[in-house]
VEXDREN-2710 file (C-alpha; in Angstrom, 1 decimal):
% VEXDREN-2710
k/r/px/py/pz
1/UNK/18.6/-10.4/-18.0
2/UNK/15.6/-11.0/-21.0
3/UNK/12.1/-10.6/-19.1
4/UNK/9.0/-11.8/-20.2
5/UNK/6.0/-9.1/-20.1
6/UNK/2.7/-9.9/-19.9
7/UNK/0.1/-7.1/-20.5
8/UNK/-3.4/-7.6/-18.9
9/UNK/-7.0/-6.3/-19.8
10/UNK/-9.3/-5.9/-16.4
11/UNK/-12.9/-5.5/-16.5
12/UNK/-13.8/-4.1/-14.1
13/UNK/-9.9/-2.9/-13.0
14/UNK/-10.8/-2.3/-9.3
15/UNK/-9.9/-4.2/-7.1
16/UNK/-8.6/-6.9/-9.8
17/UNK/-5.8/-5.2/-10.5
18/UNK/-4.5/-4.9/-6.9
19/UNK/-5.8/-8.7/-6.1
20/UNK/-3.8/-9.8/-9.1
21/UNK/-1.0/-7.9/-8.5
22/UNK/-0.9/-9.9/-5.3
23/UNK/-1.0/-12.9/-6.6
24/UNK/1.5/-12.3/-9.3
25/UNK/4.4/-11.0/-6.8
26/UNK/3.5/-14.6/-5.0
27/UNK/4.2/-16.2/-8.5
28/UNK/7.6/-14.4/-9.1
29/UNK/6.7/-10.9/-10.8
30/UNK/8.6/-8.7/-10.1
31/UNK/7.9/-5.1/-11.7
32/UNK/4.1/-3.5/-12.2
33/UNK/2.5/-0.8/-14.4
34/UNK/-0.2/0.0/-13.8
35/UNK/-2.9/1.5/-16.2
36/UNK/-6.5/2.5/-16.9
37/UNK/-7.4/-1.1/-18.5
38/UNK/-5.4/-2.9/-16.5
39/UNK/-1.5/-3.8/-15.5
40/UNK/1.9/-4.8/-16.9
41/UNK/3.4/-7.4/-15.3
42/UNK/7.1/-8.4/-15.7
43/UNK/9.3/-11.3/-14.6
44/UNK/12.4/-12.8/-15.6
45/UNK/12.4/-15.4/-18.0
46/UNK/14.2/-18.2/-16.7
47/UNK/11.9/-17.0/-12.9
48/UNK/8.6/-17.9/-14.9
49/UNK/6.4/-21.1/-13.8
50/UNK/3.8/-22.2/-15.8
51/UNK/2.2/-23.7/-13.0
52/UNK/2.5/-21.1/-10.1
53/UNK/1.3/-19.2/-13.3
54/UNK/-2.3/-21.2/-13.9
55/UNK/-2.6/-21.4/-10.4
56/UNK/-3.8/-17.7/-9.9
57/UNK/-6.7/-17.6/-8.5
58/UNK/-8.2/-14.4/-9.7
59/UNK/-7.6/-15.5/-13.6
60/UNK/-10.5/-18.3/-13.3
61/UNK/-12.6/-15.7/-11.4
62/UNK/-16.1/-15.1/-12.5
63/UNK/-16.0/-11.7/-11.0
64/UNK/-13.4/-10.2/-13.9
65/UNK/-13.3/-10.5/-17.4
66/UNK/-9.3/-10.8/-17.5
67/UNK/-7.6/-11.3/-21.2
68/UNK/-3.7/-11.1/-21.6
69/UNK/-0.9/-11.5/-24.2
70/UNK/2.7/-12.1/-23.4
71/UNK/5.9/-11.3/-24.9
72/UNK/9.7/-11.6/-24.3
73/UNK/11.6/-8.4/-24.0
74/UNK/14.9/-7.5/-23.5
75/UNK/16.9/-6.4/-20.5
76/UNK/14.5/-3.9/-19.0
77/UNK/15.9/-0.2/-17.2
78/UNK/13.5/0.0/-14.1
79/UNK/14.6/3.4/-13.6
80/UNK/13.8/4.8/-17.0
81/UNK/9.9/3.3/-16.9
82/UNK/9.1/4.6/-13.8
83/UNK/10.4/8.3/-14.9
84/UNK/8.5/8.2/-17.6
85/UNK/5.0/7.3/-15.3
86/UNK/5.6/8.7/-11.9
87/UNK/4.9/12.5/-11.5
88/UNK/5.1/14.4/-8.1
89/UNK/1.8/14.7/-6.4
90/UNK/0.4/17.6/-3.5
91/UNK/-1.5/16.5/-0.9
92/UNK/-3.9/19.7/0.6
93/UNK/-0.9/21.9/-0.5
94/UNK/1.1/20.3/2.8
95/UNK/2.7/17.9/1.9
96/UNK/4.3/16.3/-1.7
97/UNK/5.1/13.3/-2.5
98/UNK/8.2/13.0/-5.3
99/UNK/10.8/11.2/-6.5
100/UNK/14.7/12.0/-6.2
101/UNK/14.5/13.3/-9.8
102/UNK/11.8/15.9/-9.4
103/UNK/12.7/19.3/-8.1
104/UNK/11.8/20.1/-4.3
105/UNK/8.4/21.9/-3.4
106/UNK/8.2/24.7/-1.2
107/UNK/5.2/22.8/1.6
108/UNK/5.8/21.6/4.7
109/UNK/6.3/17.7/4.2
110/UNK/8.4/16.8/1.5
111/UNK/8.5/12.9/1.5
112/UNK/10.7/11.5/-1.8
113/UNK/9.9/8.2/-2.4
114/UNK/11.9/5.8/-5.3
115/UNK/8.9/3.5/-5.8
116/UNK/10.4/0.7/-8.0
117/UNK/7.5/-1.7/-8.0
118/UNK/6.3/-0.8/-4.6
119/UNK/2.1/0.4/-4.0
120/UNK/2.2/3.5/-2.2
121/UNK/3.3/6.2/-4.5
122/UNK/0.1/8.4/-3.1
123/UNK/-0.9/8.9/-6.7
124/UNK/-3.5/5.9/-5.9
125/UNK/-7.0/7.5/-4.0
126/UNK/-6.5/5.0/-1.1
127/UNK/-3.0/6.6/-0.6
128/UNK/-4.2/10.3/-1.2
129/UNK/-6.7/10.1/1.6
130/UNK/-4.3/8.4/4.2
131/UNK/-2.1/10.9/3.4
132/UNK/-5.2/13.1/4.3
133/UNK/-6.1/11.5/7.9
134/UNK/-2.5/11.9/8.4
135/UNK/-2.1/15.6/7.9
136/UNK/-5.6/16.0/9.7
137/UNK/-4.7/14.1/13.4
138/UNK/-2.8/14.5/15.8
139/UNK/1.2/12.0/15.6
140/UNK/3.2/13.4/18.4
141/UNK/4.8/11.3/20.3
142/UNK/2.8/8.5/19.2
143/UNK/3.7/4.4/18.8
144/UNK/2.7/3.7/15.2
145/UNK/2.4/0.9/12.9
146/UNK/2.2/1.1/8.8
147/UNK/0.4/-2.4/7.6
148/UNK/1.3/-2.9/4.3
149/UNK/3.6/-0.3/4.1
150/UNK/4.3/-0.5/0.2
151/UNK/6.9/2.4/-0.4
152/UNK/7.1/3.5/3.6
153/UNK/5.0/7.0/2.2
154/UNK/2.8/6.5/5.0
155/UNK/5.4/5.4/8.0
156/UNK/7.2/8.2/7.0
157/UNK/5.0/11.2/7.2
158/UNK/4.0/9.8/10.4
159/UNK/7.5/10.5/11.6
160/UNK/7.6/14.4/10.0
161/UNK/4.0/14.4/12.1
162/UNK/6.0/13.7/15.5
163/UNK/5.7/9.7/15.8
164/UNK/8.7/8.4/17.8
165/UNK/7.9/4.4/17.5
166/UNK/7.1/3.3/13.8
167/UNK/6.4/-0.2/12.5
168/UNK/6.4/-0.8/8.9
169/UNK/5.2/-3.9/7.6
170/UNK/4.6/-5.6/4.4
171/UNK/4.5/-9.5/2.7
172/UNK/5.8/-8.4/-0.1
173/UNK/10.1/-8.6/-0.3
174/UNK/10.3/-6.0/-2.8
175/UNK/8.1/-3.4/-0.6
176/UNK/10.1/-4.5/2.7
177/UNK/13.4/-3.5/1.0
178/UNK/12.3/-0.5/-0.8
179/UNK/10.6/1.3/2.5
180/UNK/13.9/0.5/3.9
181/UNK/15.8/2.2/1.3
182/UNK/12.9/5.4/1.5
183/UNK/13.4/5.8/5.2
184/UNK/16.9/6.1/4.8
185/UNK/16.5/8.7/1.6
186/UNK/14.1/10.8/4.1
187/UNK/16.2/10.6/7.1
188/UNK/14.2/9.2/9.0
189/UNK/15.3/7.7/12.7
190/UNK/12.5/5.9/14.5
191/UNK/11.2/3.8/11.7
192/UNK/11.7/0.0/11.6
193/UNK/11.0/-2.2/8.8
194/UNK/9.7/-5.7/8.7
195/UNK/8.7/-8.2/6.4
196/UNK/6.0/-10.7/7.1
197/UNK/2.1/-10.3/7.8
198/UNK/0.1/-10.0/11.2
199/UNK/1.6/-12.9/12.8
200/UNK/4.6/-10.4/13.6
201/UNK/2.1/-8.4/15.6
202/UNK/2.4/-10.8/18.9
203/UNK/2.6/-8.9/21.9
204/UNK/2.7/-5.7/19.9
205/UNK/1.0/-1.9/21.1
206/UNK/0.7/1.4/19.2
207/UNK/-1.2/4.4/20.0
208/UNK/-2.2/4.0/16.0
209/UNK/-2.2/1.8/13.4
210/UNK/-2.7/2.5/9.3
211/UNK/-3.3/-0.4/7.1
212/UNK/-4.3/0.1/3.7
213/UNK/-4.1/-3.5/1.9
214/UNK/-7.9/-4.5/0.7
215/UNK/-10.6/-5.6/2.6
216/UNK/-10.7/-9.2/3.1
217/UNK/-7.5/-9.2/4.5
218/UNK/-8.6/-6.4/6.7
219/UNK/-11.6/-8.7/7.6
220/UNK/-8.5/-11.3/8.8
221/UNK/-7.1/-9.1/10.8
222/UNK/-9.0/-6.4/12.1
223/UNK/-9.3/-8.4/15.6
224/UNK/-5.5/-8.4/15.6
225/UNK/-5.3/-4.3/14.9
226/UNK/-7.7/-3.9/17.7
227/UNK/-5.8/-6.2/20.2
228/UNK/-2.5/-4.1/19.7
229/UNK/-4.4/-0.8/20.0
230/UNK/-4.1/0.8/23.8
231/UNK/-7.4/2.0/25.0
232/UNK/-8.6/5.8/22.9
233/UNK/-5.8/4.2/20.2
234/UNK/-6.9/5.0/16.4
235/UNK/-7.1/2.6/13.6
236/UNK/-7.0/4.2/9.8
237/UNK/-8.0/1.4/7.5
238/UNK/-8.4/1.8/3.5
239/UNK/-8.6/-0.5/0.2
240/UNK/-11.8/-0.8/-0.1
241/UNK/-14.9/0.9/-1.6
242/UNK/-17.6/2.6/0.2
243/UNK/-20.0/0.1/-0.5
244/UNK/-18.1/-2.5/2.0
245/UNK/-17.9/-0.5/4.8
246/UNK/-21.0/-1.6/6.3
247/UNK/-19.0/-5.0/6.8
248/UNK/-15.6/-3.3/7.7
249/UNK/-18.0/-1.1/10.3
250/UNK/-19.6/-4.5/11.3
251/UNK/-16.2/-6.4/11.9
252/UNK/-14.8/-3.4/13.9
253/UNK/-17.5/-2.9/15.9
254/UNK/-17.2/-6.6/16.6
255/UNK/-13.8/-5.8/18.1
256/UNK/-14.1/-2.8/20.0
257/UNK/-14.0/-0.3/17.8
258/UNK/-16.2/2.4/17.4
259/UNK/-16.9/4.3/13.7
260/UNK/-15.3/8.0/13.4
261/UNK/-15.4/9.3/10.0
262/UNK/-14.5/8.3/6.3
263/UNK/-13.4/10.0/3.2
264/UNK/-14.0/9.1/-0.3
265/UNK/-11.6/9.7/-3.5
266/UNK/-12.4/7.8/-6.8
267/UNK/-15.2/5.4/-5.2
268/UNK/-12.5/4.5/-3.1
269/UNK/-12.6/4.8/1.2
270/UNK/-10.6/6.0/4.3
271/UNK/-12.6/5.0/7.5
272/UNK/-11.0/6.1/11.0
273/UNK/-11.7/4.2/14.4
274/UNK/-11.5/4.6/17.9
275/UNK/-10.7/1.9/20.7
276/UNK/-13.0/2.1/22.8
END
């Protein structure tokens, strides 16, 4: 199958890249690199349509100065691209994050994760630091739920941590079948997967709930989260920068939920909650 890759020049890159990205999985990409200027995009060539194409939102944004160029490429070995740009990563020298091809690491959480085009590698600071609040607090026996679960990374440390109820959820088809295929490379038993957004959260309750997507879909749903939280439940949210959490803070406070404590990685944020 011939592809068609289009490379892309972000100004600034954060959080254009991961908006766009969004809105180019809705349009039929399937496969992302991403990079310090920007991302690589690929789809299949007879998949592309010009107008789900100019219909991007985020490419007649004022906000970003986005350029591109476009080429078609042959048949394209996923495999071998993502060797050649995913590396193993250590999180507080607990916990490492690899793929099946990298040799195993002598920590206590070894999570191996075949991330395809999935977000969630931990390589990205929003990852890291969940990976963080994950490692710090306290999963056993908890009911948990990983929004926009990406690769599953997240879901599935919860479960080395001593969660017995996982949720994973994500919009994105890829995502929902690779965290299904990560779960069952880590062995995991108590995680199930989902594809869809909030709406599947209807009569749902965790002790916790992680979602790192970006903030104004946080905004959307942060009165959700809290409605599925039981009472002293915990809500980890990240995607965004420090300078929004005023307005995160605002809309959870709104809801219930009081501030505990935030980390920062790269400008980027980690903020913890408390149900009140």
């Amino acid at each position: 199958m011939d592809y068609l890759e289009f490379i892309f020049t972000i100004e600034p890159v954060q959080p254009a890249s991961e908006i766009l990205i969004a809105e180019l999985g809705l349009a039929g990409f399937e496969s992302f690199i991403e990079n310090e200027d920007g991302i690589t995009a690929y789809i299949p060539v007879e998949e592309f349509d010009e107008e789900a194409f100019a219909g991007i939102h985020i490419l007649q944004s004022d906000e970003f100065e986005i350029s591109y160029s476009s080429k078609e490429i042959k048949q394209v070995n996923w495999n071998e691209e993502w060797e050649k740009n995913f590396h193993p990563i250590l999180v507080d020298d607990i916990c490492s994050v690899r793929a099946p091809f990298h040799p195993e690491v002598d920590v206590k959480y070894n999570i191996i994760i075949e991330p395809k085009m999935s977000f969630g590698t931990g390589h990205h600071a929003t990852t890291h630091m969940m990976i963080q609040f994950l490692l710090k607090y306290d999963f056993e026996g908890k009911r948990v739920l990983d929004m926009g679960c990406g690769t599953g990374v997240l879901a599935i440390l919860a479960e080395k941590r001593g969660a017995t109820s996982l949720d994973a959820i994500d919009i994105d088809n890829w995502c929902y079948l690779n965290t299904l295929e990560n779960v069952e490379r880590n062995n995991c038993n108590n995680i199930s997967v989902y594809e869809g957004t909030a709406e599947l959260l209807v009569d749902k309750k965790y002790d916790i709930i992680i979602a790192n997507i970006n903030r104004n879909i946080l905004l959307e749903d942060i009165g959700t989260y809290s409605k599925c939280l039981e009472s002293g439940g915990e809500l980890y949210l990240s995607g965004f920068y420090e300078a929004d959490i005023p307005v995160i803070r605002e809309e959870c406070e709104k809801q219930g939920l009081k501030y505990s404590v935030f980390l920062e990685r790269e400008d980027w944020v980690a903020v913890r909650f408390l149900k009140k």
